[in-house]
Each structure stands twice: as structure tokens, then as C-alpha cells.
FITOR-418870 format. One record per residue (C-alpha): residue number from 1; x, y, z; residue in one letter. Coordinates in steps of 0.001 Angstrom, whole numbers, padded with zeros to 6 digits. Layout:
<NUM; <X; Y; Z>; "A">,
...
END
This chain:
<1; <073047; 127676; 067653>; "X">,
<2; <071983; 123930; 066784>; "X">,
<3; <071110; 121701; 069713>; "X">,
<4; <074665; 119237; 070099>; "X">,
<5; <074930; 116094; 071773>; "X">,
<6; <075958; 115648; 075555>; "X">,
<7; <079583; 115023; 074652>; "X">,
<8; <082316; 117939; 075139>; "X">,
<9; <084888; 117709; 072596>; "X">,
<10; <088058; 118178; 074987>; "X">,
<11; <089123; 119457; 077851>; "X">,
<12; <093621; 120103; 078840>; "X">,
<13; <095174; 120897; 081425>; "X">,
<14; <098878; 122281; 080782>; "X">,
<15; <098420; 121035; 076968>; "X">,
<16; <097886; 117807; 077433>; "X">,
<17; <094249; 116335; 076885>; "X">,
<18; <092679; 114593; 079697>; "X">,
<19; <091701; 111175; 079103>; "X">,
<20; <088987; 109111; 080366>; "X">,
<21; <086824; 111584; 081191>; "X">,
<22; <082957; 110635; 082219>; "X">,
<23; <081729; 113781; 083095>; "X">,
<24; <082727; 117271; 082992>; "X">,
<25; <081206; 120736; 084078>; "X">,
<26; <082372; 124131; 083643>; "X">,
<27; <080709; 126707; 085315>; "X">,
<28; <080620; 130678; 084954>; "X">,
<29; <078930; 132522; 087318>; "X">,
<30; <078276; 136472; 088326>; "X">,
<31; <078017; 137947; 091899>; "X">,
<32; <075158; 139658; 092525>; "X">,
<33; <075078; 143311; 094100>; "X">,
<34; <071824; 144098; 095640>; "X">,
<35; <071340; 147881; 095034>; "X">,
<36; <066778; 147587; 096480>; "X">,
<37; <066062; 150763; 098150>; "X">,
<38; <062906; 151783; 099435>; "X">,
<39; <062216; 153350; 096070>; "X">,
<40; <062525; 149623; 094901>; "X">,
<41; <058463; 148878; 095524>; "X">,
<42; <057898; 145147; 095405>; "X">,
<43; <061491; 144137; 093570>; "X">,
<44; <064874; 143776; 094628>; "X">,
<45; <067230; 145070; 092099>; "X">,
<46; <070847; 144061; 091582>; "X">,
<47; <074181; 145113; 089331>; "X">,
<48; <075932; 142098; 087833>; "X">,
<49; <079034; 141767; 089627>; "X">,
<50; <082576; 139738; 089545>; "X">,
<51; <082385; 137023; 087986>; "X">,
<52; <084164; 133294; 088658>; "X">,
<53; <084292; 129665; 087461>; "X">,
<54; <085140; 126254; 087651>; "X">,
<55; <085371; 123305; 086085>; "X">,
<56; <084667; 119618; 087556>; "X">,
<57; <085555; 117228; 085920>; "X">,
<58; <084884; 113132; 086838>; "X">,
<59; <087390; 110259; 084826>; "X">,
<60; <088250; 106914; 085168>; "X">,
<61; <091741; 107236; 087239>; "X">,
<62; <094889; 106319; 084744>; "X">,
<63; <097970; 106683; 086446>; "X">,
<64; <099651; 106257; 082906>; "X">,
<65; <097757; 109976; 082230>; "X">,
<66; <099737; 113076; 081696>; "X">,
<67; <097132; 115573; 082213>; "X">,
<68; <095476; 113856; 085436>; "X">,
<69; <099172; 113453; 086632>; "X">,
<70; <099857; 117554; 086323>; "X">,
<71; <096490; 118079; 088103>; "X">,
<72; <097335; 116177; 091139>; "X">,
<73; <100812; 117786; 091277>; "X">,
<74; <099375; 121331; 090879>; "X">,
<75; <097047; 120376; 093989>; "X">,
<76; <100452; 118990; 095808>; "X">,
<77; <102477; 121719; 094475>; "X">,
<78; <099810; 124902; 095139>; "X">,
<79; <100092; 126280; 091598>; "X">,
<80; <097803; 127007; 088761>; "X">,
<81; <097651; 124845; 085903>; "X">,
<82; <096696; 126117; 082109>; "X">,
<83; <092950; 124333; 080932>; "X">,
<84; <091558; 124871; 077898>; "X">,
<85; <088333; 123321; 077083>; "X">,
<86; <086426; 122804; 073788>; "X">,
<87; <082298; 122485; 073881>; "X">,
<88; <081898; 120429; 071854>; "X">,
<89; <082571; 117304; 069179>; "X">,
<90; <086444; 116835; 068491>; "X">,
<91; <088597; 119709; 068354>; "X">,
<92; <087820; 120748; 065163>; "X">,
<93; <088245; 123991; 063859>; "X">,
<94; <085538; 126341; 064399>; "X">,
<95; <084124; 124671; 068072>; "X">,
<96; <083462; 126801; 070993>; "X">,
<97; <086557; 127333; 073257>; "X">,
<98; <087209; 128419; 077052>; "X">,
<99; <090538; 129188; 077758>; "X">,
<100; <091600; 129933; 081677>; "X">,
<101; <094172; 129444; 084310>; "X">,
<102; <092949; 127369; 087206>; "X">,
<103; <094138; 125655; 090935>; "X">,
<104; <092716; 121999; 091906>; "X">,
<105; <090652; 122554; 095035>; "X">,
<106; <089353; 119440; 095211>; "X">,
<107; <091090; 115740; 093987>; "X">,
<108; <089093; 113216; 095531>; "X">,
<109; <090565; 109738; 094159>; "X">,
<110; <088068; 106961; 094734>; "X">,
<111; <089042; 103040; 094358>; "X">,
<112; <085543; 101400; 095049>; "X">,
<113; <085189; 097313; 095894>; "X">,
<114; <084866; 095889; 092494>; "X">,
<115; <085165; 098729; 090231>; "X">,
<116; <086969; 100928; 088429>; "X">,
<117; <089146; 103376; 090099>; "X">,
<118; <087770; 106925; 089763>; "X">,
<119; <089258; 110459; 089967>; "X">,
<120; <087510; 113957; 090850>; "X">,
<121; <088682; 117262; 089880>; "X">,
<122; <087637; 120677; 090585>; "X">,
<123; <089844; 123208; 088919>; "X">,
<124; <088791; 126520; 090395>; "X">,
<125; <089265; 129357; 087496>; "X">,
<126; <091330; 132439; 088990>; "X">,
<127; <091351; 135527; 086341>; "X">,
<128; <090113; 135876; 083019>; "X">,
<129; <088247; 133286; 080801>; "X">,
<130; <088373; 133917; 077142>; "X">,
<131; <086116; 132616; 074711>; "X">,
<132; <086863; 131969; 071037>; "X">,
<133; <086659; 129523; 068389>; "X">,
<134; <089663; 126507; 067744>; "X">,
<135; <090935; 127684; 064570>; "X">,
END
């Protein structure tokens, strides 16, 4: 895989693409079962458990935005929302894509003295995440 440049190509939420966005994250992590015994000597040992992920994302708040919009109704509203998101470049065919079903646990909107207003989102992944290319 070729080292890419710091910019992901998209990310949606409900099928529309999210504008304005400054920074984004998505995370995948594992639990970890510890399974040391005394038979262990000097290591701890663990299985790879569940795993979970998430997605922050930081933008520059448009209320004119369809896809920040749904977000802040699905955190009103308590249901999931639809996100894909695509590594890398546009979304050209061939790029790296998640696809998941998430909530909004977090929506902090910020509207600093002097500045732009800015918008927060975690969208916490619940099930499956499937990885493929954008054909």
C-alpha cells in the first residue's frame, strides 16, 4: 500500500456526503481477554475479543447541510444513521471503503467569539463494519 496524503476522500451519513469537514477519525478497536495463568511466566496473554468503532468527525457548522442536519436529528431522535466512509482521495472507484450503522453520542456545536461556527460528531458504530473497495 503507497503512503496517501492526510485527506479522506468522503465520509455520509444516510447518503448524503458531509460537507465541511476539518477533521475526521474512524476508529476500530478489539477487547482484550486476559487468559495469564500461572503457567504464563513473565507474560500476560490475551484472546482478541469483540470488537467496536467510531468515527469523530470535526466540520465547519452549515445549517444549509443535509448530512450534518440527519446527524443532529438521529442524536434528537435516538436512532442509528447509515455512514459510509471512503479512505481516501475522491470517491473513485477502487478506494478503501467502511461501511457501518452508527448513533451520535456526542454533538457538541461550538460558536466561538470571532470565528467560525464549529460542529463535533461522534458516531458510535453498533454491529458490523464491512470493508470493500467503491466500485
Amino acid at each position: 500500500m503507497a503512503v496517501t496524503r492526510g485527506r479522506i476522500g468522503e465520509v455520509s451519513i444516510d447518503g448524503n456526503a458531509v460537507g465541511r469537514v476539518i477533521d475526521a477519525t474512524l476508529t476500530i478497536e478489539s477487547a482484550e481477554i486476559t487468559v495469564t495463568t500461572h503457567d504464563s511466566g513473565q507474560w500476560e496473554e490475551f484472546l482478541q475479543g469483540r470488537k467496536n468503532g467510531s468515527i469523530e468527525l470535526t466540520l465547519r457548522y452549515d445549517e444549509s447541510d443535509t448530512a450534518q442536519q440527519a446527524a443532529i436529528t438521529a442524536s434528537f431522535a435516538e436512532s442509528t444513521v447509515a455512514v459510509v466512509w471512503v479512505s481516501r482521495g475522491l470517491a473513485t472507484s477502487g478506494a478503501e471503503r467502511f461501511t457501518a450503522t452508527a448513533y451520535v453520542s456526542a454533538q457538541p456545536l461550538e460558536s466561538p467569539n470571532d470565528e467560525e461556527n464549529k460542529m463535533a460528531l461522534t458516531l458510535r458504530i453498533t454491529g458490523v463494519v464491512t470493508r470493500d473497495t467503491v466500485p
